[in-house]
LUMKOL-860880 format. One record per residue (C-alpha): residue in one letter; x, y, z; residue number from 0. Coordinates in Angstrom, 1 decimal, padded with zeros to 4 digits. Layout:
SITE  zake       x       y       z  gudren
SITE     A       X       Y       Z     NUM
...
//
This chain:
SITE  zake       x       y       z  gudren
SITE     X   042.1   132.7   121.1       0
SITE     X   045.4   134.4   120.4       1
SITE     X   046.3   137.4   121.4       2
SITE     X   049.3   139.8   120.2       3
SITE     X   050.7   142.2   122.8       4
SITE     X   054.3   143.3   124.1       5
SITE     X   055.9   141.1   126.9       6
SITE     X   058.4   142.3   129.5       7
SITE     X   060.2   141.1   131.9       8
SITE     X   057.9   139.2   134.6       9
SITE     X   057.4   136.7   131.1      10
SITE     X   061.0   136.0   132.1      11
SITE     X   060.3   132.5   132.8      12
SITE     X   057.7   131.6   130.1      13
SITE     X   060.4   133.0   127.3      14
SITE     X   063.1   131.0   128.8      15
SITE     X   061.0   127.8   128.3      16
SITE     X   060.9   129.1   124.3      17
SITE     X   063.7   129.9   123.7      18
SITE     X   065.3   126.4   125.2      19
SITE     X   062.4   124.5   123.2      20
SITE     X   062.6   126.0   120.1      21
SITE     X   066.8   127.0   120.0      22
SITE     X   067.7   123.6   121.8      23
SITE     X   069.7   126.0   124.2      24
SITE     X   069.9   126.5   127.3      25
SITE     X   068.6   128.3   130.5      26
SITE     X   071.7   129.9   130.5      27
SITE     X   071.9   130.7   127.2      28
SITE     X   068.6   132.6   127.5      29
SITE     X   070.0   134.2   130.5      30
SITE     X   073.5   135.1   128.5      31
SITE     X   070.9   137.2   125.8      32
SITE     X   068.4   138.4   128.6      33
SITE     X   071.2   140.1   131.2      34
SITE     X   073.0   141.7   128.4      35
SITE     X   070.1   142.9   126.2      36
SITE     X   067.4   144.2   128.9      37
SITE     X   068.1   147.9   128.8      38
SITE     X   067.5   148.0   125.1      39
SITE     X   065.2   144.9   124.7      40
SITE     X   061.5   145.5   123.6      41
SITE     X   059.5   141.6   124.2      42
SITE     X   056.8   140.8   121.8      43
SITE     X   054.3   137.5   122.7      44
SITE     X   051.6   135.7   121.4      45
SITE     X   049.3   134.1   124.3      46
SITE     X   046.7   131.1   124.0      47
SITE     X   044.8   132.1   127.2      48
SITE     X   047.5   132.9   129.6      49
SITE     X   050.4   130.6   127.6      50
SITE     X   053.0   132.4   125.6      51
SITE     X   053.2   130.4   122.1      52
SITE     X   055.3   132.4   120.5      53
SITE     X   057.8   135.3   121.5      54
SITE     X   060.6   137.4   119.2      55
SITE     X   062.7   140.5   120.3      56
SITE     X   063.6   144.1   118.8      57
SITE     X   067.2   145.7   120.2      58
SITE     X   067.2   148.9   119.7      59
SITE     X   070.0   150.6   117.7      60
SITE     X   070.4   153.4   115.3      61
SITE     X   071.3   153.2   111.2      62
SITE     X   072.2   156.4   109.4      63
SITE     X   071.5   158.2   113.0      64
SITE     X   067.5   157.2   112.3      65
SITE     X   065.9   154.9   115.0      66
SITE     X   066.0   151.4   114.2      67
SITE     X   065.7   147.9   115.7      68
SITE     X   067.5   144.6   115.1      69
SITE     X   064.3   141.5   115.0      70
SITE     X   065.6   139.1   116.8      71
SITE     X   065.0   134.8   118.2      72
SITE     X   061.9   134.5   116.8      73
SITE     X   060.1   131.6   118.1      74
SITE     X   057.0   129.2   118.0      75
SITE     X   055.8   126.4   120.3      76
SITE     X   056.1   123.2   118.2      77
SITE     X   052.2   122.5   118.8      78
SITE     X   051.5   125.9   117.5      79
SITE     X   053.5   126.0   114.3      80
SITE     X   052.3   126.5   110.7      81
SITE     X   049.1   128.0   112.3      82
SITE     X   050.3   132.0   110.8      83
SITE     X   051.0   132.9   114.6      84
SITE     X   054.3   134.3   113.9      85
SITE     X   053.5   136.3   110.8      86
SITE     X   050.5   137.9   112.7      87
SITE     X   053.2   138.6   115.6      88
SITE     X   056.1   140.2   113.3      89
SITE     X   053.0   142.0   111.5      90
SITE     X   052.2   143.5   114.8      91
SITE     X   055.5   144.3   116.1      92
SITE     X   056.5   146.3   113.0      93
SITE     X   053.1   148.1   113.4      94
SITE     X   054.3   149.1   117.1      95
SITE     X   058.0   150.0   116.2      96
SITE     X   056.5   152.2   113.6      97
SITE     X   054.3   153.9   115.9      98
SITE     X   057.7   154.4   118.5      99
SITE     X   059.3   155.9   115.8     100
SITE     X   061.6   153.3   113.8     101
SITE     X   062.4   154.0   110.5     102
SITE     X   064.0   150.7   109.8     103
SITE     X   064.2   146.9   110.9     104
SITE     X   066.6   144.4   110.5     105
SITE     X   067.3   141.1   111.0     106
SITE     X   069.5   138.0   109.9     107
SITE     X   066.8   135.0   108.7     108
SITE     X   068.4   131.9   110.5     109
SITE     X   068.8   130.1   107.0     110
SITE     X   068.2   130.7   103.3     111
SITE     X   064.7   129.4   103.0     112
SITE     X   063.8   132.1   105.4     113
SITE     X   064.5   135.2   103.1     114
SITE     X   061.7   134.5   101.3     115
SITE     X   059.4   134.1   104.2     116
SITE     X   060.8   137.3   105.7     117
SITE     X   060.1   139.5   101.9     118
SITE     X   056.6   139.2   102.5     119
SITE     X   056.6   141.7   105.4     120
SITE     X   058.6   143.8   103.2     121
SITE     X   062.2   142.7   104.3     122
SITE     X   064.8   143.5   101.1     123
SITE     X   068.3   141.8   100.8     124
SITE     X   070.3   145.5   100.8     125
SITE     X   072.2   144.3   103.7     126
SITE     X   076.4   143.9   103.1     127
SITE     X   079.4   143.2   104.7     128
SITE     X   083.1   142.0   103.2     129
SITE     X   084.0   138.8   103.6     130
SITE     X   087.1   136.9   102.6     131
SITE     X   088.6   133.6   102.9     132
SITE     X   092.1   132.8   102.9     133
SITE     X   094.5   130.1   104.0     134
SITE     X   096.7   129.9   107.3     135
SITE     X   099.8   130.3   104.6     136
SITE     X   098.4   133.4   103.0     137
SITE     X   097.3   134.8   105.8     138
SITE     X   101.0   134.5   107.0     139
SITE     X   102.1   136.2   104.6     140
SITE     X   100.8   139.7   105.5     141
SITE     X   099.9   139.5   109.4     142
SITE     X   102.5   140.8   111.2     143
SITE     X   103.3   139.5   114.4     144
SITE     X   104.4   141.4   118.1     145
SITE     X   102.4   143.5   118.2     146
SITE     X   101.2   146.0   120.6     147
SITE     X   097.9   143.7   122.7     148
SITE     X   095.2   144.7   124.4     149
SITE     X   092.2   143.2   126.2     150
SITE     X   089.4   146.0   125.1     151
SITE     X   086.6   146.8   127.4     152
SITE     X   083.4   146.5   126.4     153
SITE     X   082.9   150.5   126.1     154
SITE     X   086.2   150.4   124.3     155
SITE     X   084.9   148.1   121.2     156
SITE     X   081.6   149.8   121.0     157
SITE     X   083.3   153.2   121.0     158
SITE     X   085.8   152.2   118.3     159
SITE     X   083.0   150.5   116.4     160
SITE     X   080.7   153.5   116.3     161
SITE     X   083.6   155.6   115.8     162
SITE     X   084.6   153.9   112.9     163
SITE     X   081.8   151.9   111.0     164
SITE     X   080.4   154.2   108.2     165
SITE     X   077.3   156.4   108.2     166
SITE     X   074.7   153.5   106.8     167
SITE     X   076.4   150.5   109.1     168
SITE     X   073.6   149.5   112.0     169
SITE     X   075.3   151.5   115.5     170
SITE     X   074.2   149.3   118.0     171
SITE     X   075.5   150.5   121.9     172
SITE     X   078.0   148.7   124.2     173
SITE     X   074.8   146.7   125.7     174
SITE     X   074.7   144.4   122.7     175
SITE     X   078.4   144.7   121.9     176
SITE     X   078.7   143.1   125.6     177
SITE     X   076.4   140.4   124.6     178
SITE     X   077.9   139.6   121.0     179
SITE     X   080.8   139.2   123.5     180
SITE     X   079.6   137.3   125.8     181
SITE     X   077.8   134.5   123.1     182
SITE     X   080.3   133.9   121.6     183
SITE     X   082.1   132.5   124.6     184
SITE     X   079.5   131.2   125.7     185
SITE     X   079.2   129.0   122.5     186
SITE     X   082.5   128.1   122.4     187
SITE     X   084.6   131.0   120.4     188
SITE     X   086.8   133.9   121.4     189
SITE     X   087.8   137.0   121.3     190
SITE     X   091.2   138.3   120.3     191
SITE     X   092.6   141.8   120.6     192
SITE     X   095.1   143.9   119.3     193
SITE     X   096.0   147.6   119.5     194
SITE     X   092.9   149.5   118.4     195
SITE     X   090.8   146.1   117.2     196
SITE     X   089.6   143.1   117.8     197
SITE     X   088.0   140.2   116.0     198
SITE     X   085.2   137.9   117.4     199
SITE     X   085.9   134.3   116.9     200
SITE     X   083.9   130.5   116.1     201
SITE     X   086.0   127.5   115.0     202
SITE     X   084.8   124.3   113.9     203
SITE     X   085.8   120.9   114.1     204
SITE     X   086.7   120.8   110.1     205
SITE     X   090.0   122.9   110.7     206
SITE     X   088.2   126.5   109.9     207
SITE     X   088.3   129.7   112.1     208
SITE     X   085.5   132.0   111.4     209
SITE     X   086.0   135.5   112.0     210
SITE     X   082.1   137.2   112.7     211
SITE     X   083.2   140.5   112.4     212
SITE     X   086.9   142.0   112.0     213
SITE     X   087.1   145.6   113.2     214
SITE     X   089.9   147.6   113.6     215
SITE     X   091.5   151.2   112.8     216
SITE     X   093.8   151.2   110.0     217
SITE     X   097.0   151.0   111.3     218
SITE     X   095.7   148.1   113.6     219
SITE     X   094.3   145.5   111.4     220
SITE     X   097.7   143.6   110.1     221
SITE     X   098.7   143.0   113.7     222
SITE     X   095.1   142.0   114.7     223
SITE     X   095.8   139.5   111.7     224
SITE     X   098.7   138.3   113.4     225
SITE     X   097.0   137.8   116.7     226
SITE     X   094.3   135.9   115.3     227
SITE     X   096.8   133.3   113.6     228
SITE     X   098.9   133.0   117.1     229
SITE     X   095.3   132.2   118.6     230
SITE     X   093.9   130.0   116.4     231
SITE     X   095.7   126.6   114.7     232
SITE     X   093.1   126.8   112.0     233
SITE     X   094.1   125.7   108.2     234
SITE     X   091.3   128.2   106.7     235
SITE     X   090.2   131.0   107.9     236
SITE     X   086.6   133.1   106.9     237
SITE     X   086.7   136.8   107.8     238
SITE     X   083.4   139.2   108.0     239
SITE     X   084.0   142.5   108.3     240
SITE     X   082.3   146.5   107.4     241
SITE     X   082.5   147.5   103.6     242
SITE     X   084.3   150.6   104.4     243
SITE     X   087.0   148.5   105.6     244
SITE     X   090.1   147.3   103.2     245
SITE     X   091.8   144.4   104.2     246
SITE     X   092.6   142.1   101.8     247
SITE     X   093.4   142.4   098.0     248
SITE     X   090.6   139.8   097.4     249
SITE     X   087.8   140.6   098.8     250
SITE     X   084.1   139.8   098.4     251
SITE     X   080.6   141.8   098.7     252
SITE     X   078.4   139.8   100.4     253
SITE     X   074.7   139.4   101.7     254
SITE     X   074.2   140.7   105.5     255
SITE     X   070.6   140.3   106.2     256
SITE     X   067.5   142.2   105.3     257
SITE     X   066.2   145.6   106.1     258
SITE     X   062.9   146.9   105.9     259
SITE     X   061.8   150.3   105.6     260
SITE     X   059.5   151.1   107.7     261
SITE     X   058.7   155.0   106.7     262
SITE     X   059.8   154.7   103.2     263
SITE     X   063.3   156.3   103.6     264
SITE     X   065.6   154.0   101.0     265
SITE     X   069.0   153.1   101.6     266
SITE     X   071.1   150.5   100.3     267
SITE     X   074.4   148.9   101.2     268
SITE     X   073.7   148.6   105.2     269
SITE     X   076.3   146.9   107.4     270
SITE     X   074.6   144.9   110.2     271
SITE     X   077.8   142.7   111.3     272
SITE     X   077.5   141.2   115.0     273
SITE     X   075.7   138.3   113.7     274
SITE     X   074.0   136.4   117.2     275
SITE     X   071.3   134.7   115.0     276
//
């Protein structure tokens, strides 16, 4: 028999063994997202007797200074899948976060087909960000170069992204700031800084640089630009980045996940950005 409950810390092991199984991670990839999220971490588990199955997370954050929380590594067993385990266990977390309070969830589905999974618990696509892609050349054109660096703290970015983001963009605190820092060097990327802003960096092995999330204050950005191309050798470069933010001439809208409303307060147009999925 299956039982849905909330999990905490002394599960540390059991969610470990998940997350490597069903992420093909590793231990200290689990660890990298455990450490840094545990302050504002609430577990949720499905056991068969005394076995976890299956196991996804809710970081508390704030949008449009409601409660909120971002769903996050949802996972299954392999001998458990297809069985409806995971929509009882989302069913059941939402059901608790409404009862702490939250007036909204959101969450990034891990690929396309999974929007439509993710609308039957009510999720919408009224998520955005800006995104823009551009070539090393054009990008050359209007970075400018020497100027003023600084390695941010932790406390810095997450003040300067509170500080700046707009009123319906998800706040989340310097906890998960540290860890969207800290994944993406463990996977590989980097972070650059300049001045008041810095950019969060993946590149792949097809000669593009993907920028998660571009933030800066507005007399910061074009010099952030340039620190990015003396950091990266890239030929293309992708950049995400808030919708109240105006960086390039030709820029996009794009999707940024899905919200749900838990209580029935409606907005549209939310920023998530910070996109660990």
């Amino acid at each position: 028999m299956i039982e849905y409950m909330r999990g905490s810390g002394r599960d540390f092991s059991a969610l470990k063994k998940l997350w490597v199984e069903c992420f093909n991670d590793t231990s200290a990839g689990y660890k990298t997202f455990f450490k840094n999220n545990r302050k504002n971490l609430r577990i949720y588990v499905a056991r068969d007797d005394t076995q976890i199955v299956s196991a996804l997370y809710h970081i508390t954050c704030t949008v449009a200074g409601e409660q909120a929380h971002y769903l996050f590594g949802a996972s299954t067993t392999a001998k458990q899948r297809n069985k409806g385990i995971m929509q009882k266990l989302v069913k059941y977390s939402l059901n608790d976060a409404l009862l702490l309070g939250d007036k909204f969830s959101l969450l990034y589905p891990a690929n396309d087909s999974l929007y439509g999974y993710y609308s039957r618990f009510g999720y919408e696509r009224k998520c955005h960000r800006k995104q823009t892609k551009i070539t090393r050349d054009s990008l050359m054109h209007i970075a400018e170069y020497g100027g003023f660096c600084l390695s941010m703290t932790v406390n810095s970015m997450a003040k300067l992204r509170i500080n700046g983001i707009d009123n319906l963009s998800v706040c989340f605190d310097s906890e998960y700031i540290k860890y969207s820092v800290a994944a993406t060097k463990h996977y590989g990327g980097y972070v650059v800084c300049s001045g008041s802003g810095y950019a969060l960096i993946e590149e792949d092995k097809f000669g593009e640089c993907v920028v998660s999330e571009l933030f800066a204050e507005k007399d910061d950005v074009f010099s952030l630009l340039g620190k990015v191309l003396e950091a990266s050798k890239a030929k293309r470069f992708v950049f995400n980045y808030p919708l109240n933010m105006k960086v390039f001439n030709e820029e996009k809208v794009v999707e940024d996940g899905m919200i749900n409303f838990l209580s029935g307060l409606k907005i549209n147009d939310v920023y998530i950005g910070l996109r660990n999925q």
